[in-house]
C-alpha positions as CSV (number, residue, x, y, z in Angstrom):
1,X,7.1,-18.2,-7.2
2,X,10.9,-17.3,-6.1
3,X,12.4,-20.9,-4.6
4,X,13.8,-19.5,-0.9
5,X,15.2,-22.8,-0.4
6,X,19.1,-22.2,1.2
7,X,18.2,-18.4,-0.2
8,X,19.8,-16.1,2.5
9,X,17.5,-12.7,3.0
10,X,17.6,-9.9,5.0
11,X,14.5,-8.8,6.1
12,X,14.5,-4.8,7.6
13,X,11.0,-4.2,9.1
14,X,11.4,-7.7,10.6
15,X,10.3,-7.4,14.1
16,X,6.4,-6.9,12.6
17,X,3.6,-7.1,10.1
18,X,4.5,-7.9,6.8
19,X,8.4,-8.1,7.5
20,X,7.4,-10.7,9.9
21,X,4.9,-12.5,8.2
22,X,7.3,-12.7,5.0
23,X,10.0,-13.9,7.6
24,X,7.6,-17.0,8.0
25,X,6.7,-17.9,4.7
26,X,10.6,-17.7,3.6
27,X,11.6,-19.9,6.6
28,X,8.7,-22.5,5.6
29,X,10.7,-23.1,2.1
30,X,14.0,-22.8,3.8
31,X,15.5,-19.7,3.2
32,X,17.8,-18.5,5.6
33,X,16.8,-15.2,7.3
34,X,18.4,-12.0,9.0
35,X,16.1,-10.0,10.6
36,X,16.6,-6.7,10.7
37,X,14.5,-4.1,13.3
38,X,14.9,-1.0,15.9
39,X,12.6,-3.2,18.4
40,X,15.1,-5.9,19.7
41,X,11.4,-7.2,21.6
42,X,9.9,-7.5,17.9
43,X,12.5,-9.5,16.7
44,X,12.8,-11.5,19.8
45,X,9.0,-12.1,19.2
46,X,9.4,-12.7,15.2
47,X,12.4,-15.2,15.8
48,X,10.4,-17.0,18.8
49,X,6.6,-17.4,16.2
50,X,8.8,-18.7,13.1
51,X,10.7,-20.7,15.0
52,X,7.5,-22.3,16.3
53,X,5.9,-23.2,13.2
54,X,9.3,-23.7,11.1
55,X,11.9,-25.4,14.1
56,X,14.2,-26.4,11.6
57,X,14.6,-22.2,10.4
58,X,18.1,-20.3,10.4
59,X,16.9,-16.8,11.7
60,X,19.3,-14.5,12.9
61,X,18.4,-11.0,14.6
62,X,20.0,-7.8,14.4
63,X,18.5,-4.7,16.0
64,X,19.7,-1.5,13.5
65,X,18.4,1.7,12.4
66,X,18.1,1.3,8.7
67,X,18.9,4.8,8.6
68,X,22.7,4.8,9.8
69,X,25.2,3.8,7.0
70,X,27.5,2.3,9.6
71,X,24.6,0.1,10.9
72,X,23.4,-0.9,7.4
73,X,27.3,-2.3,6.9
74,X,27.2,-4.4,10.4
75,X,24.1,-5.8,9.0
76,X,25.3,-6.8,6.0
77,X,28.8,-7.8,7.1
78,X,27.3,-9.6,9.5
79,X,25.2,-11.6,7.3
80,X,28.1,-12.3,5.0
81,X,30.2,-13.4,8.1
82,X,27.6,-16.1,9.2
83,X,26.3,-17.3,6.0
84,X,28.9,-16.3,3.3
85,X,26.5,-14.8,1.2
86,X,23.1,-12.7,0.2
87,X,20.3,-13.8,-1.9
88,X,18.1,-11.2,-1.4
89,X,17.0,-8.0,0.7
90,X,13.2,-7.2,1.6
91,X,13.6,-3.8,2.5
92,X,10.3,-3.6,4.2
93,X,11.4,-1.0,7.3
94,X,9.0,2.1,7.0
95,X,7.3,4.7,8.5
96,X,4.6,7.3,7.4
97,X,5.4,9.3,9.8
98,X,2.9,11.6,11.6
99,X,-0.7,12.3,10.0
100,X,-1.1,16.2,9.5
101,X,-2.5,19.0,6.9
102,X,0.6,19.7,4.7
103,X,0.8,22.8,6.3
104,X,1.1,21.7,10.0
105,X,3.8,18.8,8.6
106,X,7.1,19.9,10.0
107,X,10.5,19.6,8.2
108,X,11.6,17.4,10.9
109,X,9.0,14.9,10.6
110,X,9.5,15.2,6.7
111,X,12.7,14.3,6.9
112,X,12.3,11.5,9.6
113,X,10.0,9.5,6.8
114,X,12.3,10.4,3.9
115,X,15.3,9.1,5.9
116,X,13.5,5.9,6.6
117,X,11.7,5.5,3.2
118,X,14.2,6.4,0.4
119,X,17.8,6.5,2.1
120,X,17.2,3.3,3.6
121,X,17.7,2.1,-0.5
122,X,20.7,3.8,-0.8
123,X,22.6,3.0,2.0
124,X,22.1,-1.0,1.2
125,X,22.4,-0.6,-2.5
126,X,25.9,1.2,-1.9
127,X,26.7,-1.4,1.0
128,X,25.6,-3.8,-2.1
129,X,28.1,-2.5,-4.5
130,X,30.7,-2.6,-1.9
131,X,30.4,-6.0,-0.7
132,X,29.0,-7.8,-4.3
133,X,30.4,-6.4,-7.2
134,X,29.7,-8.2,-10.0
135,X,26.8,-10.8,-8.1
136,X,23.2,-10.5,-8.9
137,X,20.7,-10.4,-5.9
138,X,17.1,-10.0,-5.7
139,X,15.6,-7.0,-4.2
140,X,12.3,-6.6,-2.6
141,X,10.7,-2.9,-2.2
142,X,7.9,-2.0,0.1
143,X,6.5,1.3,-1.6
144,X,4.7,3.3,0.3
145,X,1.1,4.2,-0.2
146,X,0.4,7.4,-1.5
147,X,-2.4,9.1,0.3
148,X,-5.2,10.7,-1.6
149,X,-4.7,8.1,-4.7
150,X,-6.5,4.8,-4.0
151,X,-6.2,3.5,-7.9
152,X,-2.8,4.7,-7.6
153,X,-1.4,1.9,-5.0
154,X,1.6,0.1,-6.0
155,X,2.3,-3.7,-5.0
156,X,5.9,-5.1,-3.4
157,X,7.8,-5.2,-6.4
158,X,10.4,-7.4,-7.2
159,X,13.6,-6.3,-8.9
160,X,16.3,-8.4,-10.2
161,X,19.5,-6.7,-10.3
């Protein structure tokens, strides 16, 4: 068990479900938590049900498209401003997008889940590089499901880089 205690996280996906619910348990040991979400009412709502069952919880919000590299840098910029540094990243913001026979799944929806799934990583892990070269941060992945293989289903993973 990873010891959140003055840990600072960002948390994308953090206005719901399992963003939000991993929000709480962070806050209960007393990590410090940026939440990260395109619904500024989810994250109002997160910030308001942690608060309630952890008052003494450092939770700031920041409504972002995980998609958008210049978004992704205010996030993290932001962080470092207000806490000075990052423990860890739970990058649990994903879609699956629209449920459809491969041939009736557009390009544009494609690319809409690909955006949101994969380049999500790669935005923060170059806004990493950039802004912690040389420091060694935990990372927490939310893989997606793959349809169609039920023995096949991966776990959050943790990777320590």
């Amino acid at each position: 068990m990873i010891d959140y205690t003055d840990k600072v996280v960002i948390i994308t996906g953090g206005g719901s479900g399992l963003g939000r619910a991993a929000a709480a348990a962070i806050a209960k040991q007393g990590g410090k938590l940026v939440l990260v979400d395109m619904s500024k009412e989810g994250l109002d709502e997160s910030k308001t049900e942690i608060s309630a069952t952890s008052p003494n919880a450092q939770i700031e919000t920041v409504e972002a498209n995980v998609t958008n590299e210049d978004e992704v840098k205010n996030y993290v910029n932001f962080t470092l401003e207000k806490f000075g540094k990052i423990d860890g990243f739970f990058n649990n913001a994903g879609i699956e997008g629209k449920q459809n026979l491969t041939e009736n799944y557009g390009t544009d929806e494609f690319e809409k889940v690909i955006n949101v799934n994969l380049k999500r990583c790669v935005l923060r892990d170059e806004t990493r590089t950039e802004s912690h070269e040389g420091s060694r941060l935990r990372f927490h992945r939310q893989y997606s499901i793959c349809r169609g293989y039920p023995r096949r289903r991966q776990p959050v993973r943790l990777c320590s880089e």
